[in-house]
C-alpha positions in Angstrom: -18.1 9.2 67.6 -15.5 6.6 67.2 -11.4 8.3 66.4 -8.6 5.9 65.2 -5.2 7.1 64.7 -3.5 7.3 61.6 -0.9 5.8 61.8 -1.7 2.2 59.6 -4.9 0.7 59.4 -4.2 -1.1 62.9 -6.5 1.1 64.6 -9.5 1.3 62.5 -9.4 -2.2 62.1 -9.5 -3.0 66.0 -12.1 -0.8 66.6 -14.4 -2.0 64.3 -15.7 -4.9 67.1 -16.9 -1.7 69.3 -18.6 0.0 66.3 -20.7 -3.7 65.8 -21.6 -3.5 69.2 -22.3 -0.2 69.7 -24.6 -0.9 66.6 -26.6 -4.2 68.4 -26.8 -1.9 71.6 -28.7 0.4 69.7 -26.4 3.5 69.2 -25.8 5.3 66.1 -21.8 5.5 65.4 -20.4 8.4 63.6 -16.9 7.9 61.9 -14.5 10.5 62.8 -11.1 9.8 61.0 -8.9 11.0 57.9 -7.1 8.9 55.2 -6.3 5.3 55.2 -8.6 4.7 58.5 -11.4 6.5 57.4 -11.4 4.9 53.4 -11.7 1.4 55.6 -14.4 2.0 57.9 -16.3 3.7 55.3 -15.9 0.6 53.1 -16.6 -1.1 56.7 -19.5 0.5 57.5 -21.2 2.5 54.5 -24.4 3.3 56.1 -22.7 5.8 59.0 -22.1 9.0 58.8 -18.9 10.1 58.9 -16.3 13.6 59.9 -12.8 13.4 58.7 -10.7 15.0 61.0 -7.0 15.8 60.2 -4.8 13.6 62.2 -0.6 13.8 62.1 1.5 10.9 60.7 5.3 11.1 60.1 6.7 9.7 57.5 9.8 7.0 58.3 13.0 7.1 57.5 14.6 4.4 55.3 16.9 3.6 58.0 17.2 5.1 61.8 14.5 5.3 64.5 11.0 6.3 64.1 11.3 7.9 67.9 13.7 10.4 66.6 11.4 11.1 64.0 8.5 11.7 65.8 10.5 14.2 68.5 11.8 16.1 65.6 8.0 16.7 64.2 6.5 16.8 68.0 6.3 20.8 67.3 4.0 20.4 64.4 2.4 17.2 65.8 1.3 19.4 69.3 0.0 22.1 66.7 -2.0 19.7 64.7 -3.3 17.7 67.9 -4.2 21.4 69.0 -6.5 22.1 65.9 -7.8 18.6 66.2 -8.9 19.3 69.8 -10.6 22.5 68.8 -12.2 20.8 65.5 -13.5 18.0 68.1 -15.4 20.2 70.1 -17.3 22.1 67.2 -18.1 18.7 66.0 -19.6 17.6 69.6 -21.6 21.2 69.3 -22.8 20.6 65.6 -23.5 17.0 64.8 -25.1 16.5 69.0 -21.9 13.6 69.9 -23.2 12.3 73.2 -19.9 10.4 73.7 -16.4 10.0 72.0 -14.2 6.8 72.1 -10.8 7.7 71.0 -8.4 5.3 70.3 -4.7 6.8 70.7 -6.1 10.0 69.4 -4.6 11.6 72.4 -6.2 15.1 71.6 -9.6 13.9 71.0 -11.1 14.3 74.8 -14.5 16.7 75.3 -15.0 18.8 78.5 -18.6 18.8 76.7 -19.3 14.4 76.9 -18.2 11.6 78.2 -14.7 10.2 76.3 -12.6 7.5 76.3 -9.7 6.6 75.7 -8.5 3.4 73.9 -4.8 2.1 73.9 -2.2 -0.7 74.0 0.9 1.3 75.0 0.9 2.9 78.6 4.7 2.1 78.7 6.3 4.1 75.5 9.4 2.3 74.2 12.6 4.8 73.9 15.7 3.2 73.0 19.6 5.1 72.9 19.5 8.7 73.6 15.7 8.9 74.0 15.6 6.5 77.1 16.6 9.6 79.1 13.2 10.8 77.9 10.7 8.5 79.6 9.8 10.0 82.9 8.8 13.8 80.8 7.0 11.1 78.2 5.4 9.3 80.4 4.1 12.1 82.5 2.9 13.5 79.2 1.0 11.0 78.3 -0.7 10.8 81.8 -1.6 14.6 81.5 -4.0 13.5 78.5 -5.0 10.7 79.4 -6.4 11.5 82.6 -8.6 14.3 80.9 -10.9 11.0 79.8 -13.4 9.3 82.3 -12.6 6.0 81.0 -9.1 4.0 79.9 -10.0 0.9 77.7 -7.1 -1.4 77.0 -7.3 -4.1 75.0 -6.0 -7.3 76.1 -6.3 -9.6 79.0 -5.1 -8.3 82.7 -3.7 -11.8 83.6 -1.7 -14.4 81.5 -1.8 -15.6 78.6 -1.8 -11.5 77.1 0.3 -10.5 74.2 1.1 -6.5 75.3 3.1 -7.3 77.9 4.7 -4.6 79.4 3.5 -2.2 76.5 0.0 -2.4 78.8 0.3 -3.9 82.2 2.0 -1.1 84.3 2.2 -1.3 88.3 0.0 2.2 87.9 -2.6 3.2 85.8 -3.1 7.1 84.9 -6.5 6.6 85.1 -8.6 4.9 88.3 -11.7 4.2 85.7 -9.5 1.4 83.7 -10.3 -2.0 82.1 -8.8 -4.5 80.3 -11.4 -5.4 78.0 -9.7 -8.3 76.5 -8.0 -8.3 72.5 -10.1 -6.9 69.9 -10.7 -8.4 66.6 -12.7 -7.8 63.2 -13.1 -11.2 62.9 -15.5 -12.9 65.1 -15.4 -16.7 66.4 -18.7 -17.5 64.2 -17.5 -15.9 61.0 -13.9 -17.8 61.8 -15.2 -21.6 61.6 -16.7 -20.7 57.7 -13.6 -21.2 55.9 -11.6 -23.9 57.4 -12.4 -26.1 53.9 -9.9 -24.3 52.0 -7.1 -24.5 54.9 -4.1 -25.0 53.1 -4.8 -24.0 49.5 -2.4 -21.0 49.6 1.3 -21.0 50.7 1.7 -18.0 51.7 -0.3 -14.8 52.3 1.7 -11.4 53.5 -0.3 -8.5 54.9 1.4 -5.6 54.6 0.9 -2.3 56.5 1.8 0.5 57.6 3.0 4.2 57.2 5.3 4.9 53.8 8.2 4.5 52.6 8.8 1.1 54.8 5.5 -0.4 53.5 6.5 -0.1 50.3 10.1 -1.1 50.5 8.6 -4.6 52.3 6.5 -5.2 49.5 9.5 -5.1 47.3 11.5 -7.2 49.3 8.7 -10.0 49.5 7.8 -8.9 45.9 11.4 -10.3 44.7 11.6 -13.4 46.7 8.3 -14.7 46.4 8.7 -14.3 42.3 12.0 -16.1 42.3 10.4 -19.1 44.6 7.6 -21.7 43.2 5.3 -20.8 46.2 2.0 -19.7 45.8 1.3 -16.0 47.0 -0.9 -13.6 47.9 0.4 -9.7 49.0 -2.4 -7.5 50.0 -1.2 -3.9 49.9 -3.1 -2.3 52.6 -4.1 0.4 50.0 -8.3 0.4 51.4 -8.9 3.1 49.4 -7.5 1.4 45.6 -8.7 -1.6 43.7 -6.1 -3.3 41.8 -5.6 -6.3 41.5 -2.9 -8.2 39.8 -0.8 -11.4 38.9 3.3 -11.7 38.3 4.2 -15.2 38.1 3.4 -17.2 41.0 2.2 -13.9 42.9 -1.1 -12.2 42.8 -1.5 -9.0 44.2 -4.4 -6.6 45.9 -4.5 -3.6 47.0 -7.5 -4.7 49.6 -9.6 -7.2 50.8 -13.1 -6.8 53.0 -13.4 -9.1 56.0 -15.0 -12.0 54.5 -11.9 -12.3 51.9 -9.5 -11.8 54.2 -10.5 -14.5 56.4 -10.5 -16.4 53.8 -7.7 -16.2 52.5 -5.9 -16.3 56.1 -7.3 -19.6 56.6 -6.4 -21.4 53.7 -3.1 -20.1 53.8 -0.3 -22.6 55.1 2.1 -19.4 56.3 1.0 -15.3 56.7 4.1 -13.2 56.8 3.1 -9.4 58.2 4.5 -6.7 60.4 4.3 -7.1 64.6 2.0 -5.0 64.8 -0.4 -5.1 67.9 -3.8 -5.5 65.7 -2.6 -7.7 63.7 -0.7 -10.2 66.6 -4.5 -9.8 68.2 -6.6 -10.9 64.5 -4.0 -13.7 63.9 -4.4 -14.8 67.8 -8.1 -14.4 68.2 -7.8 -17.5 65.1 -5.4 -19.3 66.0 -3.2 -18.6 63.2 0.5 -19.2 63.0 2.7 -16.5 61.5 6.1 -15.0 61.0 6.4 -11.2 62.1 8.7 -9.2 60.5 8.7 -5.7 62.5 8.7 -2.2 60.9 12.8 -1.0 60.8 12.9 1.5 63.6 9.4 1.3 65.5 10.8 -0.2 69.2 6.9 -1.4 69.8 6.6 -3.6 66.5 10.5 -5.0 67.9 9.9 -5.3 71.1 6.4 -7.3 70.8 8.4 -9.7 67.9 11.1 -10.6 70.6 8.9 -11.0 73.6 6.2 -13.7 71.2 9.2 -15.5 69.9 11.2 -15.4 73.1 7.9 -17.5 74.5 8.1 -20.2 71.0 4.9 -18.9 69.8 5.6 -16.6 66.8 9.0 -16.4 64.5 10.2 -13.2 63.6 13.2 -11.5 61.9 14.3 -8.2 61.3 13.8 -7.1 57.7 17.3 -6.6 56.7 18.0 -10.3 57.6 14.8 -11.6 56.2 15.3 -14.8 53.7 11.9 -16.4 53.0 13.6 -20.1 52.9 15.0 -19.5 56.1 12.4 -17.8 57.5 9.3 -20.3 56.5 12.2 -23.4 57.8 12.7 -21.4 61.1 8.7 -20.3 61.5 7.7 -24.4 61.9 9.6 -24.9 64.9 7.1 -22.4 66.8 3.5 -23.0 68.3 1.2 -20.1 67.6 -0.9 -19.1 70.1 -5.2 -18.9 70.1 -6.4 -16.7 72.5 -10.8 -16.0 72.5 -12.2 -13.1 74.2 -15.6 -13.4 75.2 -16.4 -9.2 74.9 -17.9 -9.6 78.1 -15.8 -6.7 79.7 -16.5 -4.2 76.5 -19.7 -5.1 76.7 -20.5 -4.2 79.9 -18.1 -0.9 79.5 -20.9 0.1 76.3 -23.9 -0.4 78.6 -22.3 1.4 80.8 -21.5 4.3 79.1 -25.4 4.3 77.1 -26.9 4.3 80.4 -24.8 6.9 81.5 -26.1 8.8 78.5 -30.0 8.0 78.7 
């Protein structure tokens, strides 16, 4: 049973590269997720059975910190990860799980089978009146995580990596860790397809995302994008709608599957989207250039924005001060970065764990 988070579609979509080779090892992959994720691997993968199972997503703020948020609902998040937990292990019971790869579903362990645990961020951001908070967070985290038998992370150990210090700590919680490189739903083959429509479109924004920031980015680009002569494409991020339509220069979708997306990703000149860690590793795994706009108040999205523009590779700019002139002027002056991971690492991690269960 594979577990995204919630939060976004970040998660589902970076763990769809285990689920393909879970599939070529011969497993059978059951989907175990709830909203957005589990629309998207369903559309993903339509032949796989599938659980939902309630997760907990807070809704931001218009303006302050989504840290603050989340320690004001951390009651009712420890109550729903409670239930979760419980829900888990009937489902192990029921449906015969042999294993469970979690990713950031810190609940989601089994005293029953082998789990583990799949993340970015060892090192949680806290900014202001928060930062007090890191040792008791930190130890937190290490009390679930250490209830796994594995820790997958996904990026490289060594430089060039794009977590930074979101990843590589000078301890791990867990002595069974690997870096099994950045994941990415689209694959080296399927990436050389397109390239004869590079350059058709002049921009393409990929919004995602919990509510209302999602929405209020949309606007913003929305507004400019119609007042400029450029030709756009916004997908929503909305897996589980179809519409599609055109104002002006502008066409928008809700979705697109893989083979669209890529698409339209390589025959775009710029893609505007939010820092977050799947997409920074889809865009890098093909060499794409971008500009990275982080969500208002999330310190990961900010701090991974300044660190990959801090090294000339990506541009970014907070939203409040985003101008799409200035930001497609500014976004030329910087490199990109192409980073291929050969999945030998996961691979070995999913033989590994089969063997274990034969």
């Amino acid at each position: 049973m594979l577990c995204p988070m919630d939060w976004g579609l970040g998660h589902a979509t970076r763990i769809t590269p285990i689920i393909r080779l879970l599939q070529q090892a011969g497993a059978e992959p059951v989907l175990g997720a709830d909203n957005k994720p589990l629309q998207f691997l369903r559309r993903q993968f339509p032949n796989c059975e599938w659980i939902r199972i309630p997760g907990f997503e807070p809704e931001y703020q218009k303006k302050g910190s989504l840290p603050i948020r989340v320690a004001t609902d951390f009651p009712q998040m420890l109550k729903a990860a409670a239930k979760a937990h419980v829900l888990l292990e009937k489902i192990v019971d029921e449906q015969n799980i042999d294993a469970v790869i979690s990713d950031n579903r810190y609940e989601l362990w089994s005293e029953k089978v082998p789990t583990i645990f799949m993340t970015h961020q060892l090192n949680i951001l806290l900014q202001g009146i928060l930062s007090s908070g890191r040792p008791v967070i930190k130890k937190m985290i290490s009390s679930f995580i250490i209830r796994h038998n594995e820790l997958w992370i996904p990026d490289f150990e060594s430089e060039p990596n794009l977590s930074g210090k979101l990843s590589h700590v000078r301890k791990m919680p867990l002595k069974n860790s690997f870096f099994i490189g950045p994941l990415s739903r689209f694959e080296g083959e399927k990436a050389e397809t397109n390239k004869q429509n590079m350059n058709d479109l002049d921009v393409l924004c990929l919004l995602s995302g919990p509510e209302p920031q999602r929405t209020i980015f949309e606007d913003l680009l929305l507004t400019q994008l119609t007042n400029s002569e450029l030709k756009a494409v916004i997908l929503s991020g909305n897996p589980g709608e179809t519409e599609r339509k055109v104002q002006g220069n502008v066409k928008l979708s809700s979705h697109a599957g893989d083979e669209e997306m890529l698409s339209l990703i390589q025959s775009a000149k710029t893609v505007i989207c939010r820092s977050g860690y799947s997409s920074i590793m889809d865009l890098a795994s093909l060499g794409k250039k971008a500009i990275f706009i982080p969500t208002p108040g999330q310190p990961e999205q900010e701090y991974l924005a300044k660190k990959l523009k801090k090294q000339g590779l990506y541009y970014s700019c907070s939203q409040k001060e985003f101008s799409l002139k200035k930001t497609l002027e500014e976004s030329q002056k910087y490199s990109g970065l192409h980073l291929t991971n050969t999945y030998k690492i996961l691979r070995e991690r999913i033989d590994a764990l089969l063997k274990s269960l034969s």
